[in-house]
C-alpha positions as CSV (number, residue, x, y, z in Angstrom):
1,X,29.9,-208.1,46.5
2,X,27.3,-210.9,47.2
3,X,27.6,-211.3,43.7
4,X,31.3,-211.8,43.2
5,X,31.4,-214.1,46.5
6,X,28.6,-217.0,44.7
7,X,30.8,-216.2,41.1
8,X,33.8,-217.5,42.9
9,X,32.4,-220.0,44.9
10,X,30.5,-221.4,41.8
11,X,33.8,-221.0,40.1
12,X,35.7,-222.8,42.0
13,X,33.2,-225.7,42.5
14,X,33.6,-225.9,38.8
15,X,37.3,-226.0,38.5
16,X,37.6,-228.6,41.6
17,X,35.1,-231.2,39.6
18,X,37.3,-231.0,36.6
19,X,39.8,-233.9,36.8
20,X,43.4,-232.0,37.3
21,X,46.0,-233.1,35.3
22,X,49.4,-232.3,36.0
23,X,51.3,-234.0,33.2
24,X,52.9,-232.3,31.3
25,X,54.5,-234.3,28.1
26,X,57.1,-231.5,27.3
27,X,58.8,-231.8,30.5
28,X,58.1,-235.7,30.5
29,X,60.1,-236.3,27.0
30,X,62.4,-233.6,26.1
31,X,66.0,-234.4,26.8
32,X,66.8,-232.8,30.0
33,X,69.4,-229.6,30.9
34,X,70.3,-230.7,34.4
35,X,69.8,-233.3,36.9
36,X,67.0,-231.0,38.8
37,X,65.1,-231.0,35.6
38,X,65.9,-234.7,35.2
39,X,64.7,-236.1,38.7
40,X,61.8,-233.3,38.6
41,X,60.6,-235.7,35.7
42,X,61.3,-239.2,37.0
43,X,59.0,-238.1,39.6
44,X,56.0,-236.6,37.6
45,X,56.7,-240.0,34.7
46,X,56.0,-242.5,37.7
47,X,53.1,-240.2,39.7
48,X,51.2,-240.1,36.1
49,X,51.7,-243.9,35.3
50,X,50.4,-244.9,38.7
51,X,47.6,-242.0,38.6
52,X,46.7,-240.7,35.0
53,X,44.3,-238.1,35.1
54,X,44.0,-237.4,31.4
55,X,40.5,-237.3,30.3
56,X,41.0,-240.8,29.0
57,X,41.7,-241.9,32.2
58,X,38.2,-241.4,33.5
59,X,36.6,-244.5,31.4
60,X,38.3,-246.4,34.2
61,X,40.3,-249.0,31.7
62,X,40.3,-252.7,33.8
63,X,43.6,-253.2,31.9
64,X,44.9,-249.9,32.7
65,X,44.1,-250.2,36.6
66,X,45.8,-253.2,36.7
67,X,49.1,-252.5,35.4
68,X,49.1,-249.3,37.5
69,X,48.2,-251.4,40.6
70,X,51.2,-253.6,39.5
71,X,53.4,-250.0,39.7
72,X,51.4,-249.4,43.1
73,X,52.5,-252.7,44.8
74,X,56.2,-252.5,43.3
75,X,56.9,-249.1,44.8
76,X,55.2,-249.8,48.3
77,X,57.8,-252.7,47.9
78,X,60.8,-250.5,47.3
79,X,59.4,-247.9,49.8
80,X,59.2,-250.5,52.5
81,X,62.0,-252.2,52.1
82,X,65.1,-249.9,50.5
83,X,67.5,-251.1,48.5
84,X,71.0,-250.8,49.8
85,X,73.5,-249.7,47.5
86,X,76.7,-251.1,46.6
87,X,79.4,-249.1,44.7
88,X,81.9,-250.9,42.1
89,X,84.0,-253.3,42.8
90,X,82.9,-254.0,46.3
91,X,81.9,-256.9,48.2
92,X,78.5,-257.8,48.7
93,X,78.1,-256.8,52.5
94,X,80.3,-253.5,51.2
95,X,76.6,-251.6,50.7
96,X,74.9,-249.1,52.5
97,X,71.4,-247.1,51.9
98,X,71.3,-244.1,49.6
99,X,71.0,-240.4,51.5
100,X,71.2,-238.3,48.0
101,X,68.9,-239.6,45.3
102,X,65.1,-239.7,45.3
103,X,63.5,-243.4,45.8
104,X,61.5,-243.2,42.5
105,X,64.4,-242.9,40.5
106,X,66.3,-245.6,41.5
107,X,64.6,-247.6,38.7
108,X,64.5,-245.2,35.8
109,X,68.1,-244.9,35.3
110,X,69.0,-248.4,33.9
111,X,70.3,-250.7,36.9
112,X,68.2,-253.6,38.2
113,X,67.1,-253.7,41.9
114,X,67.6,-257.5,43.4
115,X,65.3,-259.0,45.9
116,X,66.9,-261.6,48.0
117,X,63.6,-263.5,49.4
118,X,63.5,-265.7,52.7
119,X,60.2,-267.6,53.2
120,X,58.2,-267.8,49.8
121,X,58.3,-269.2,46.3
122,X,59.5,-266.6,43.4
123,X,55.9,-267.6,41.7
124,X,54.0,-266.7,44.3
125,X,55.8,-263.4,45.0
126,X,55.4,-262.4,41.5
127,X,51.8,-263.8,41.7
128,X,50.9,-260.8,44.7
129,X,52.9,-258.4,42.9
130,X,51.1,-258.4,39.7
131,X,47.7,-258.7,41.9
132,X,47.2,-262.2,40.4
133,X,46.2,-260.5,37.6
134,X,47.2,-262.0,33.8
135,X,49.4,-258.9,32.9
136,X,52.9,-260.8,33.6
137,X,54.4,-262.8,30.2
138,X,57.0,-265.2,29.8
139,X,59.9,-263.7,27.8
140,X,62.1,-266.3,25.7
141,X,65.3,-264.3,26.6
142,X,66.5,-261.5,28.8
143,X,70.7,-260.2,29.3
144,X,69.9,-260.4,33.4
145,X,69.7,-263.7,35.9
146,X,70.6,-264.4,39.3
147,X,72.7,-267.2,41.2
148,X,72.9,-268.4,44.6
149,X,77.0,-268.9,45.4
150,X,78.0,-271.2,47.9
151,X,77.8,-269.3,50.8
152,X,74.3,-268.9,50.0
153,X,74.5,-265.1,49.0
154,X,72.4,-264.1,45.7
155,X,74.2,-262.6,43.1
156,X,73.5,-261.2,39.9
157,X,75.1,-262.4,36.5
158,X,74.7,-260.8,33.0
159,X,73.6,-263.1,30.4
160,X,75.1,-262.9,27.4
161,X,78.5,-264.0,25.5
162,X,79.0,-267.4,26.5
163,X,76.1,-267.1,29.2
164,X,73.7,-266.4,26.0
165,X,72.9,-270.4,26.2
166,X,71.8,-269.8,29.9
167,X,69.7,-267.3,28.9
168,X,67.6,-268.8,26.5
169,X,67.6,-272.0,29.1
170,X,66.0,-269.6,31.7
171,X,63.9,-268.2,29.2
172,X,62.2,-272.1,28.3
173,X,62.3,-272.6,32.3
174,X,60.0,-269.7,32.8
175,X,62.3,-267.0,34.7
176,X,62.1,-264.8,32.4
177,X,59.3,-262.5,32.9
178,X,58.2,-258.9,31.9
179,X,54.9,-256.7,32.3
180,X,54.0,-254.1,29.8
181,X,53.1,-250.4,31.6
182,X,51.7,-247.1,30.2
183,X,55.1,-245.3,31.2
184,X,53.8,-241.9,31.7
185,X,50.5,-242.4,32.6
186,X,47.4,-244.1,30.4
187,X,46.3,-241.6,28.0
188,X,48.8,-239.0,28.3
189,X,50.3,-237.5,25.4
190,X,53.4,-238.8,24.1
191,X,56.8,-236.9,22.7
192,X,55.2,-234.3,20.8
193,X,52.0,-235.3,21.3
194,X,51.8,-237.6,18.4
195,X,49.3,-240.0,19.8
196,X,48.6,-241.1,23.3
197,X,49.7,-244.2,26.0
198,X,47.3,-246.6,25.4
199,X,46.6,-248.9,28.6
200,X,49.7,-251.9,27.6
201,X,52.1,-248.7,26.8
202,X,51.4,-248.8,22.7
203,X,49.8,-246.1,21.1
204,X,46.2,-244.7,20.4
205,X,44.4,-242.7,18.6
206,X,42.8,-239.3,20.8
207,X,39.5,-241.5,20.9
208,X,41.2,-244.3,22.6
209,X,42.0,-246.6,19.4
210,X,44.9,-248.9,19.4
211,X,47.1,-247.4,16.7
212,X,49.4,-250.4,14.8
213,X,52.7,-249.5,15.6
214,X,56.0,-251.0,17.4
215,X,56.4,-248.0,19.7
216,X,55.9,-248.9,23.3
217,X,55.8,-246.7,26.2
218,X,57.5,-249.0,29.8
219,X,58.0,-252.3,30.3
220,X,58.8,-254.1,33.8
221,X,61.5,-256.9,33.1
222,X,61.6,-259.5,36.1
223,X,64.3,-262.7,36.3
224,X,62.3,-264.6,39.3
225,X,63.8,-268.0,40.3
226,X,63.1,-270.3,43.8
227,X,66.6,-271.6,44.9
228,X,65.6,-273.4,47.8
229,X,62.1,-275.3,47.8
230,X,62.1,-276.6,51.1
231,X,60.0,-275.4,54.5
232,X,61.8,-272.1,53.9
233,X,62.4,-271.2,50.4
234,X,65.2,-269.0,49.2
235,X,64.4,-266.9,45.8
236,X,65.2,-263.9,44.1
237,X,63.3,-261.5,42.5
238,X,65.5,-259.2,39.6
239,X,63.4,-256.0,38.6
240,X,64.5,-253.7,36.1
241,X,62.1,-251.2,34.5
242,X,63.0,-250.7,30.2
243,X,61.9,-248.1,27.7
244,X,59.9,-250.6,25.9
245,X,59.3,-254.5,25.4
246,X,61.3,-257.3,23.4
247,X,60.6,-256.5,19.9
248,X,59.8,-253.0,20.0
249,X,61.0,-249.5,20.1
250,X,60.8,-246.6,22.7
251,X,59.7,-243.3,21.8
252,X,63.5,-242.1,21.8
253,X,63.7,-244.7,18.8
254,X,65.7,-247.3,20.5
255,X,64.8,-250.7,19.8
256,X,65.2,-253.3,22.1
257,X,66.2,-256.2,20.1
258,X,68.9,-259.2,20.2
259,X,71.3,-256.9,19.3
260,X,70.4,-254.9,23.0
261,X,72.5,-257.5,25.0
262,X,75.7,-257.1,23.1
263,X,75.5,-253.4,23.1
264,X,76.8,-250.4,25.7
265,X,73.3,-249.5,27.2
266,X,74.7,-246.7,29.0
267,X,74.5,-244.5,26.3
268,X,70.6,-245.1,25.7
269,X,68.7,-242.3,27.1
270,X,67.0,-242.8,30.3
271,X,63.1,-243.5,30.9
272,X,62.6,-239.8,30.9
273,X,65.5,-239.1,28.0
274,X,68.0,-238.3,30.7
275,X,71.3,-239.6,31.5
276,X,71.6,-242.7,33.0
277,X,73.6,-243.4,36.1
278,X,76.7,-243.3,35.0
279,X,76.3,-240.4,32.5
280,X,74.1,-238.8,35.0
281,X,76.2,-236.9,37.4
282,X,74.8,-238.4,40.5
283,X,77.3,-238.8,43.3
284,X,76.3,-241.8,44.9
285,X,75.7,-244.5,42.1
286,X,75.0,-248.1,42.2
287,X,77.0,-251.0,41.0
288,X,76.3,-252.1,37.1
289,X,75.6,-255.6,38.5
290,X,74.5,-256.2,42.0
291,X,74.1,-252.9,42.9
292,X,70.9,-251.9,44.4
293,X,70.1,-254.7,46.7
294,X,66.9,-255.6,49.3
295,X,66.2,-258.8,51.4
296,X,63.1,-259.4,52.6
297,X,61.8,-262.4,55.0
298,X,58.5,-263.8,55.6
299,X,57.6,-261.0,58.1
300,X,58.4,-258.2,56.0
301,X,56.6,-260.2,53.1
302,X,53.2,-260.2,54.9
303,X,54.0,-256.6,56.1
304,X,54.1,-255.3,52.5
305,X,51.3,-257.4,51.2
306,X,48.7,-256.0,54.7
307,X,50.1,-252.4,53.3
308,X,49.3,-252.9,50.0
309,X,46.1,-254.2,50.6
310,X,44.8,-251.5,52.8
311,X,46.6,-249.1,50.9
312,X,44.7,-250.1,47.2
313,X,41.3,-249.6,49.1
314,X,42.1,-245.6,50.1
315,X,40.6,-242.9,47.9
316,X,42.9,-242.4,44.6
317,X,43.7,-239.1,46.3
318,X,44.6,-240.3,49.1
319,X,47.1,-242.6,47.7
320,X,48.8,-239.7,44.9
321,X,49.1,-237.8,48.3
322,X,51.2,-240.4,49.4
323,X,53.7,-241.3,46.8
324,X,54.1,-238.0,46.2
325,X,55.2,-237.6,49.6
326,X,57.9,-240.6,50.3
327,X,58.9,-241.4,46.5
328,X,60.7,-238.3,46.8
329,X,62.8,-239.5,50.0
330,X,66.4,-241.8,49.9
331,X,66.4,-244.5,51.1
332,X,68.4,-243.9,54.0
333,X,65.6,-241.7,55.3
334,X,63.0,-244.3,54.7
335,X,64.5,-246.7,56.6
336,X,64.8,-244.0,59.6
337,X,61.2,-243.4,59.2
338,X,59.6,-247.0,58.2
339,X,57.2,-246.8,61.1
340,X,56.2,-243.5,59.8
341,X,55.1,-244.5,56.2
342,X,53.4,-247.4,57.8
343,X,51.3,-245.0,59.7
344,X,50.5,-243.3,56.5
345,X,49.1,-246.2,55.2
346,X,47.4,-247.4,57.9
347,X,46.2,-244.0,59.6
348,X,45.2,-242.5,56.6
349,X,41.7,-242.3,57.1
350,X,42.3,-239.9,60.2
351,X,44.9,-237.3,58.7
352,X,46.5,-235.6,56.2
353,X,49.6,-236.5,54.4
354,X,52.3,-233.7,54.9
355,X,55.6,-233.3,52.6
356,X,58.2,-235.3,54.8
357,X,60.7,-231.8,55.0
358,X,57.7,-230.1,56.9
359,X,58.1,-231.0,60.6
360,X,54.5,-230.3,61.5
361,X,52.2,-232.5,60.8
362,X,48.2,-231.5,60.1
363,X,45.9,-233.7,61.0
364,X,42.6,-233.9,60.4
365,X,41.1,-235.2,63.7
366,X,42.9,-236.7,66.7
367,X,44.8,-239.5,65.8
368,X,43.3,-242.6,66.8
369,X,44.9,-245.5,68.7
370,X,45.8,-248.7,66.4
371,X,45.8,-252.7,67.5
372,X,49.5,-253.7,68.0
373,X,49.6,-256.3,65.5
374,X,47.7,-254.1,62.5
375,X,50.9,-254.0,60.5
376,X,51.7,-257.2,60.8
377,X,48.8,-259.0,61.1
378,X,48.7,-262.1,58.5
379,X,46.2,-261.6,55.5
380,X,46.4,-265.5,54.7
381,X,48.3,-268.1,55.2
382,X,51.6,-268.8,53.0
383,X,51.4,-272.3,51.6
384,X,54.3,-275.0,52.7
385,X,56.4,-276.2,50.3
């Protein structure tokens, strides 16, 4: 009996240093049955890009952790501050906050999320977003832009017909940005298990080697522009998340050329080759243009940067625990519980992190009393224009 109780104990010591990794690539890339099956993926895609634990994975790539620190900080983003959603033809103000559809998916189904920003330049948004790291590149074109109309409401407008000269005008003036991502989690297998996600989304070899190829695995389009540079800025920040880069091809074989613009994109399968909204059966669907939409001031800017600051130093555990928790969640229900997910972030070192349909919460050791101004206590001063 002695015996057996050390065997297991040994055993399970074993299993529990083995890195655990949940990915699996059939689920991931087949075309999906049903919208269960669908969203069940969206959510293990985006948990494996932001926390890969294929065997790869544990040579710590710098390039790697960057880009998944990039997916890190977007999703705190999106998780602190919700995009409201605006149906077809309606105004502007016509929107309201999602209580159907899991957070995570809202950009892996085609649409664009828009950032109205009060307080800061668009460069220096995108410059804490992408951790200040060189992973962001200027694209020469992109089908997506913003304006500001004359009532001072940002509005997006698609690029292409006669706008295809603005495009390319926005493109020399910089707007046009776009960071590469291993979709599905930095050495991962791929559809069929061809080759794996190297750390920029291309292919490799099982040993890690870049494999020549024009496949690529995620790519973060962003149309960033400062309307306003005056004491209190006025920007926007447009964020779309593609199956692959300019000039290249996803793994479903769709190429995203000039051609892409002119085309009906709907049909295109999803990130996770499902259907995207409009094919996809979801109820409550956002607006092709202007659709999912978030404004943020200065206060809600320094809030998301102090989060995303403590947040990065927790234990790599401790942060799956976390989006796993609240990426599943509408956003109706994270606005109801924003102090909540603040708490997560901040108290994390004294609890665990329950599912949010559980009522009781576990904690570790009594929770411990926090400073008032912890959450939104400045991290550095924002520079006047």
């Amino acid at each position: 009996m002695i015996h057996a109780i050390l065997a297991l104990i040994i055993g399970t010591t074993t299993f529990a240093a083995q890195p655990r990794n949940p990915f699996d690539p059939d689920l991931a890339w087949k075309q999906k049955t049903d919208i269960k099956e669908s969203l069940d993926a969206d959510f293990m895609v985006m948990i494996a890009t932001m926390f890969p634990h294929s065997d790869l994975a544990q040579t710590k790539n710098a390039s790697a952790i960057d880009r998944q620190n990039f997916v890190k900080r977007l999703y705190l983003l999106l998780l602190l501050n919700p995009p409201k959603f605006r149906p077809e033809k309606a105004e502007l103000d016509q929107a309201q906050y999602d209580s159907q559809t899991q957070s995570v998916s809202y950009l892996m189904r085609g649409r664009r999320w828009m950032i109205d920003i009060s307080g800061m330049l668009s460069e220096e948004f995108v410059k804490f977003l992408s951790g200040g790291k060189k992973i962001v590149k200027k694209r020469s074109a992109a089908s997506h832009g913003a304006s500001i109309t004359k009532n001072g409401q940002i509005v997006e407008v698609k690029l292409s017909g006669l706008k295809s000269g603005h495009a390319l005008f926005y493109g020399l003036l910089g707007r046009h940005l776009g960071v590469d991502i291993p979709l599905g989690g930095y050495g991962n297998f791929s559809r069929n298990k061809s080759y794996r996600i190297g750390a920029d989304g291309t292919p490799m070899d099982q040993n890690g080697k870049p494999i020549p190829s024009k496949i690529q695995h995620g790519h973060v389009y962003m149309y960033a522009q400062t309307f306003k540079k005056t004491d209190n800025p006025k920007s926007v920040l447009l964020i779309g998340i593609e199956q692959s880069a300019p000039g290249y091809k996803s793994m479903f074989n769709v190429v995203h050329d000039i051609a892409s613009a002119s085309k009906d994109s709907s049909l295109d399968p999803s990130l996770t080759n499902s259907k995207k909204w409009r094919h996809s059966g979801i109820t409550f669907q956002p607006a092709d243009y202007n659709g999912m939409l978030s404004s943020v001031d200065i206060h809600a800017i320094l809030q998301w940067e102090n989060a995303c600051k403590k947040f990065l130093t927790l234990s790599e555990s401790i942060q799956q625990q976390f989006m796993e928790k609240w990426l599943r969640v509408p956003a109706q229900e994270l606005m109801k519980r924003h102090d909540e997910i603040m708490k997560d972030i901040f108290d994390t070192p004294f609890q665990n992190i329950a599912s949010p349909i559980k009522q009781e919460r576990q904690w570790l050791r009594p929770k411990m009393p926090l400073p008032d101004d912890i959450k939104t206590r400045p991290v550095r001063q924002i520079p006047s224009v």
